[in-house]
C-alpha positions as a Markdown table, in Angstrom:
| # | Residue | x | y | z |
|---|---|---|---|---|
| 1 | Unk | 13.7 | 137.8 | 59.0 |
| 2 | Unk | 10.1 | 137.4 | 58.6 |
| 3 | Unk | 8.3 | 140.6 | 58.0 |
| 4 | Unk | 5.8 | 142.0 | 55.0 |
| 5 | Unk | 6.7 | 145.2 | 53.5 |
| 6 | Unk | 4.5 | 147.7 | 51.6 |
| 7 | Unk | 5.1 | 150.1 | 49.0 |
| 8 | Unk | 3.5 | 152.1 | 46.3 |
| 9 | Unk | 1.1 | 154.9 | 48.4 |
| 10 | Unk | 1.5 | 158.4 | 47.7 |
| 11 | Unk | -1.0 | 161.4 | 46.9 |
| 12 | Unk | -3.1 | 160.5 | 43.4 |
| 13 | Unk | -6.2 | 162.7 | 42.0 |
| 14 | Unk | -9.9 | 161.1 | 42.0 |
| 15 | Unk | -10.4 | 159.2 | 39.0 |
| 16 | Unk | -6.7 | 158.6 | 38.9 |
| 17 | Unk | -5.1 | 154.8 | 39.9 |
| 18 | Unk | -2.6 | 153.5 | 42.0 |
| 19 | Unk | -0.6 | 150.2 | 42.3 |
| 20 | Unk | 0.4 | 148.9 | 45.8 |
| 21 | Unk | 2.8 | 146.3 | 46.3 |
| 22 | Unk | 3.4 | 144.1 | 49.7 |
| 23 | Unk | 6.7 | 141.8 | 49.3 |
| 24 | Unk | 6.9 | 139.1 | 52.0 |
| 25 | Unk | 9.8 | 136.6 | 52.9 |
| 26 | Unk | 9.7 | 133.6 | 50.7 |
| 27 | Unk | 8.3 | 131.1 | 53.6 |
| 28 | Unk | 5.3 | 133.6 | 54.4 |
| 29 | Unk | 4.6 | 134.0 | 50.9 |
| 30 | Unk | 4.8 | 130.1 | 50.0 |
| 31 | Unk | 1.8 | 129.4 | 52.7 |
| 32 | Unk | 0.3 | 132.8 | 53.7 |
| 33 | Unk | -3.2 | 133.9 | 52.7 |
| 34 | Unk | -2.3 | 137.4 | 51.9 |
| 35 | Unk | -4.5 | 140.4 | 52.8 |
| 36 | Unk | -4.8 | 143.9 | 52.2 |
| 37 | Unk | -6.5 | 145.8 | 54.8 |
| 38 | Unk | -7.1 | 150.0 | 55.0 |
| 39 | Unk | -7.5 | 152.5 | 57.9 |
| 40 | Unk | -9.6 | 155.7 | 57.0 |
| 41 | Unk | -8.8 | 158.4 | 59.0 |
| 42 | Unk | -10.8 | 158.1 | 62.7 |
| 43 | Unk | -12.2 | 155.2 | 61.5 |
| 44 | Unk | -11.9 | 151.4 | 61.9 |
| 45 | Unk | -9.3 | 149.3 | 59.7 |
| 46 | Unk | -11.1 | 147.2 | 57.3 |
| 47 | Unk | -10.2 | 144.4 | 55.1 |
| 48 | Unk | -10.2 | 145.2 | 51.7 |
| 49 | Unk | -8.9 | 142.0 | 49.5 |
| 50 | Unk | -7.3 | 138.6 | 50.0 |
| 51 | Unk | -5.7 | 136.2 | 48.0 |
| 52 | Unk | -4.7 | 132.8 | 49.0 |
| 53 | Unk | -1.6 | 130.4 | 48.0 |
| 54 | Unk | -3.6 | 129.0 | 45.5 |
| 55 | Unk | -4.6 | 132.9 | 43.8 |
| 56 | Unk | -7.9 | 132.2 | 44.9 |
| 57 | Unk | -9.3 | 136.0 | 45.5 |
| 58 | Unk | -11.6 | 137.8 | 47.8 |
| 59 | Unk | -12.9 | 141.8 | 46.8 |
| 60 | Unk | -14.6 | 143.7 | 49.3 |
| 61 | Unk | -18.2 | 145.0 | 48.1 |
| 62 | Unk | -16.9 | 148.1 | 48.8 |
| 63 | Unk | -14.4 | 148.4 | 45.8 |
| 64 | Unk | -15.8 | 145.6 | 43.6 |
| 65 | Unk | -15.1 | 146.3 | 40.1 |
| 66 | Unk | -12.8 | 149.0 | 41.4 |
| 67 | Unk | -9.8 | 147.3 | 43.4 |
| 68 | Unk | -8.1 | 143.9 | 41.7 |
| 69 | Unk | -5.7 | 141.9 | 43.8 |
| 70 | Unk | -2.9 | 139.4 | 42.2 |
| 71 | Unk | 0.2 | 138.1 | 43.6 |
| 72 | Unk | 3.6 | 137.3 | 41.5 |
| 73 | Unk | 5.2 | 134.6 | 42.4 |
| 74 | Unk | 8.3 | 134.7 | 41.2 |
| 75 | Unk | 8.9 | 137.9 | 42.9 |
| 76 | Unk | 7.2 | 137.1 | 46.1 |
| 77 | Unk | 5.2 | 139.8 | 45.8 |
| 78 | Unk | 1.4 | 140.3 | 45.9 |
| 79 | Unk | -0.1 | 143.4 | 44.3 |
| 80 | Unk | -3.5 | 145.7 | 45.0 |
| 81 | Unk | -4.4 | 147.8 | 42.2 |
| 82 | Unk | -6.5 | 150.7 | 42.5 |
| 83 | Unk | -8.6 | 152.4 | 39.9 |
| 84 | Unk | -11.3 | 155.1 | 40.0 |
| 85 | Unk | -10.1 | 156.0 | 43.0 |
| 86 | Unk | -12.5 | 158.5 | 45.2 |
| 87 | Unk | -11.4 | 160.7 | 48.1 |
| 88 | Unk | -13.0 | 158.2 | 50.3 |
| 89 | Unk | -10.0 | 155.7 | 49.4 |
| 90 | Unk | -7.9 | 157.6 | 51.6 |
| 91 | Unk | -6.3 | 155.1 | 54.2 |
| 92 | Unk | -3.5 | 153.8 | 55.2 |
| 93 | Unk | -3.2 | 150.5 | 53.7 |
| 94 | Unk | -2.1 | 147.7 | 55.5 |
| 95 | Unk | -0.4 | 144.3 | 54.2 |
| 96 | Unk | -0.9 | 140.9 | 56.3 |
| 97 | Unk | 0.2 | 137.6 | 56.0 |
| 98 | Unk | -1.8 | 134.8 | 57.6 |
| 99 | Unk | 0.0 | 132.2 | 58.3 |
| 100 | Unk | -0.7 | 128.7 | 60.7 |
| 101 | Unk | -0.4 | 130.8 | 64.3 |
| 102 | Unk | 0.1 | 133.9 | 63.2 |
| 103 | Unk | -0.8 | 137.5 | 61.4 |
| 104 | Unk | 1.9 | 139.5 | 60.0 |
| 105 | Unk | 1.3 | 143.3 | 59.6 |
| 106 | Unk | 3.3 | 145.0 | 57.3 |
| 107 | Unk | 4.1 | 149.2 | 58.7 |
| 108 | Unk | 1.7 | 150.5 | 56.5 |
| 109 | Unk | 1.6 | 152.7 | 53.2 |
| 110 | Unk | -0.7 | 155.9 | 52.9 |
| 111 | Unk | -2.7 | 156.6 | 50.3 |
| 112 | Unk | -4.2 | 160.0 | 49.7 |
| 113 | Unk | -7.3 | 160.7 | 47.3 |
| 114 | Unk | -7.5 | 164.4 | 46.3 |
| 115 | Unk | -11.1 | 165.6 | 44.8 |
């Protein structure tokens, strides 16, 4: 079945970090650029980092220096980790793969930023 799965959001203090993990199918994750996206509440969803087959990596502005994205391949599994976190991180945080004719959402993980 093809389908990216998230994990790793919960509730975490400001200041505090927090590791998310998306694990895709073995063909997505061979050829996908994989993406992390977020949804604030009432707001629009926005991408926050990518990382392509070849690890090449994209950081939004907004959480440069704050956010690092890798991917392990042996597991099949890219990672977003999270530090400094600020109660403006809360979102639900979205994986997608991009693949040749297609974007594939994962459900979703939320991630809640207490001051």
């Amino acid at each position: 079945q093809v389908q990216v799965v998230e994990s790793g959001g919960g509730l975490v203090q400001a200041g505090g970090s927090r590791r998310l993990s998306c694990a895709a199918s073995r063909i997505i994750y061979t050829i996908a650029i994989m993406e992390w996206y977020r949804q604030p509440p009432g707001k629009q969803r926005e991408l926050v980092a990518s990382i392509t087959n070849k690890g090449t990596t994209n950081i939004a502005d907004s959480v440069k220096g704050r956010f690092t994205i890798s991917r392990d391949n042996a597991k099949n599994t890219v990672y977003l980790q999270m530090n400094s976190l600020k109660p403006e991180d809360t979102a639900v945080y979205y994986c997608k793969a991009t693949i040749p004719g297609n974007d594939i959402w994962g459900q979703g993980t939320q991630v809640t930023v207490s001051s």
